[in-house]
TORTORFI-723382 format. One line per 2 residues: number of its first residue (from 1); their letters; for each residue x negated, y negated, z of C-alpha. Coordinates in nm, 3 decimals, always signed. Each point is the difference from the previous one (the first is absolute). Layout:
N
NUM) a) X Y Z  ... $
END
This chain:
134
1) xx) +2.033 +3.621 +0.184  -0.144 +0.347 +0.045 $
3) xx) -0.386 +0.038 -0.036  -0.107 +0.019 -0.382 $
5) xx) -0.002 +0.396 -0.179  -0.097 -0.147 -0.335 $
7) xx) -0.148 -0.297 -0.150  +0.188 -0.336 +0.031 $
9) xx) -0.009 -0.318 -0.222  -0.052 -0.206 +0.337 $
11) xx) +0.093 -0.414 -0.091  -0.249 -0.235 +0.091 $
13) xx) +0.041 -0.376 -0.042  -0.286 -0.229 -0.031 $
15) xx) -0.080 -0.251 +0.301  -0.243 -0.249 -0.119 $
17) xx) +0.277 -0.264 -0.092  +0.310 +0.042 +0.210 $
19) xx) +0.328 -0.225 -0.108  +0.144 -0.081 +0.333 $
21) xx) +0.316 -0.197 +0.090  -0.015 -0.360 +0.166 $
23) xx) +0.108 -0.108 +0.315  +0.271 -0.271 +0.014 $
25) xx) -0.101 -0.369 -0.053  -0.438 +0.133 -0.073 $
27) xx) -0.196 -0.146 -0.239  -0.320 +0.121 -0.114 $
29) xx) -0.283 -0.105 -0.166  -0.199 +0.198 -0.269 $
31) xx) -0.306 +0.133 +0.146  +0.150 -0.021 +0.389 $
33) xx) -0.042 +0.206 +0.272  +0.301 +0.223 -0.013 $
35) xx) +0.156 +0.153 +0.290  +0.346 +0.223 +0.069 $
37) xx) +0.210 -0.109 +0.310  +0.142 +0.187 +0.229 $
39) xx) +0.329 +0.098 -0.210  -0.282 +0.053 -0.277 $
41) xx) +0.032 -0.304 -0.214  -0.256 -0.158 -0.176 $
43) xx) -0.139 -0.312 +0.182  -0.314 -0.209 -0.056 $
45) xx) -0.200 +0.014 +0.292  +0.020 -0.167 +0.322 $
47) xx) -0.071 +0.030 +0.321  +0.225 +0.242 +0.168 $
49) xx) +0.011 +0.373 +0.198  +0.257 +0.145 -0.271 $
51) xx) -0.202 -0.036 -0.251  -0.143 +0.340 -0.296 $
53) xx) -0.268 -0.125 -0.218  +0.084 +0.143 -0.339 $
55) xx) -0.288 -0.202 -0.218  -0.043 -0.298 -0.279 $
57) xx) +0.345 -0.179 -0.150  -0.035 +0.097 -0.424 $
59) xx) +0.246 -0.293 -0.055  +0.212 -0.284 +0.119 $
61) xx) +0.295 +0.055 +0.147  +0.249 -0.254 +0.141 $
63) xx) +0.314 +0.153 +0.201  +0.082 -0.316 +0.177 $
65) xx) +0.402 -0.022 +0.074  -0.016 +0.373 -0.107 $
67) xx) +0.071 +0.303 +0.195  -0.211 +0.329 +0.080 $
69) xx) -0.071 +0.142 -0.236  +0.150 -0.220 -0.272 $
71) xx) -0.346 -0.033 -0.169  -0.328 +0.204 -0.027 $
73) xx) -0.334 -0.032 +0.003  -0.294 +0.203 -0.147 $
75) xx) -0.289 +0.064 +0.252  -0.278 +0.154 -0.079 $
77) xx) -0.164 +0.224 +0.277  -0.294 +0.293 +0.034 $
79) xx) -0.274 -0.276 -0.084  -0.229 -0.203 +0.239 $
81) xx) +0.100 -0.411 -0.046  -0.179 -0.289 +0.128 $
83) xx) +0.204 -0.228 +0.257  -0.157 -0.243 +0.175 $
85) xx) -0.149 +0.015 +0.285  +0.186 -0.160 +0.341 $
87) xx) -0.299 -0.278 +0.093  +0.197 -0.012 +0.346 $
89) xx) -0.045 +0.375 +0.019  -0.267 +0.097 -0.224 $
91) xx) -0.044 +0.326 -0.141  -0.392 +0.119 +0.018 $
93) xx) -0.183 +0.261 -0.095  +0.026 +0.194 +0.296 $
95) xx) +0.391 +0.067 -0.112  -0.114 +0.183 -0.326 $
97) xx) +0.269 +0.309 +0.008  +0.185 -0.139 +0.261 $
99) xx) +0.330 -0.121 -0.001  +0.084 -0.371 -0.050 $
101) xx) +0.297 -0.242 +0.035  +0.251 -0.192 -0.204 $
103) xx) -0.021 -0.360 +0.072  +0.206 -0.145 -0.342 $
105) xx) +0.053 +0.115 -0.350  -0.367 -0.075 -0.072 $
107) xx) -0.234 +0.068 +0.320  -0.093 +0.240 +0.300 $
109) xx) -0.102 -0.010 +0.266  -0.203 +0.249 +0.245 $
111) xx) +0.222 +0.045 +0.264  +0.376 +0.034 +0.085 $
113) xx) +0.009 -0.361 +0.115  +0.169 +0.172 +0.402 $
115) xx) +0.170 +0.231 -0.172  +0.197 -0.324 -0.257 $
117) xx) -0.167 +0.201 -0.324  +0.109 +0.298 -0.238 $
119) xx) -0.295 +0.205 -0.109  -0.119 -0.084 -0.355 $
121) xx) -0.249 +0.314 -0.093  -0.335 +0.118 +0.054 $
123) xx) -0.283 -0.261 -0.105  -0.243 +0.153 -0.295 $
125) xx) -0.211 -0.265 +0.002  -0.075 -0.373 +0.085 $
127) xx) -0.113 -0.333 -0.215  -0.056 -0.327 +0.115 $
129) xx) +0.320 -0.112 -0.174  +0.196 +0.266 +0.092 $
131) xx) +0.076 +0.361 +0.154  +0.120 +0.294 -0.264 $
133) xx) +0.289 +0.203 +0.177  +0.088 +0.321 -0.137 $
END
């Protein structure tokens, strides 16, 4: 597409709830961790190095016995949520703005676990029962 010579009607789609396909045989709980694999499924999260964090499960969605992308999920993203926080791997204070890890679909943890982790976002503030991820 050649530069613009004139105004343009440019779409725009909003991002802070994304519907997103499932992977094969995932089930995930409202409120989970939610994650996209590496052929960009929905997953809840787990430890693993193939791993996007995409935000908080809306709903419940159950796609045992089905195939990617026979079911979707809304995720909500753009929004700091509070996971807990890995006791085995605690998250302090000294992380605020740094990156943390996913452990499950409920808690991270402060480091990549030797590289076994997928990054879950950038820590915006910590509570004693939990660490807020956005």
């Amino acid at each position: 597409m050649p530069p613009l010579t004139a105004d343009r009607n440019t779409p725009f789609k909003a991002t802070d709830t994304l519907v997103v396909p499932m992977a094969a045989n995932a089930r995930v709980y409202a409120g989970a961790l939610v994650a996209a694999n590496a052929a960009g499924f929905a997953v809840p999260g787990s430890v693993a190095t193939t791993l996007t964090y995409l935000g908080r499960a809306e709903q419940y969605v159950d796609n045992t016995g089905g195939a990617d992308g026979a079911k979707t999920l809304l995720v909500r993203r753009g929004k700091a949520f509070k996971w807990a926080n890995h006791a085995a791997d605690l998250v302090t204070q000294a992380e605020l703005g740094k990156t943390v890890y996913i452990v499950d679909d409920a808690t991270v943890a402060k480091t990549n676990g030797g590289n076994t982790r997928s990054a879950a976002g950038k820590v915006v503030q910590i509570e004693s029962d939990g660490v807020w991820v956005e």
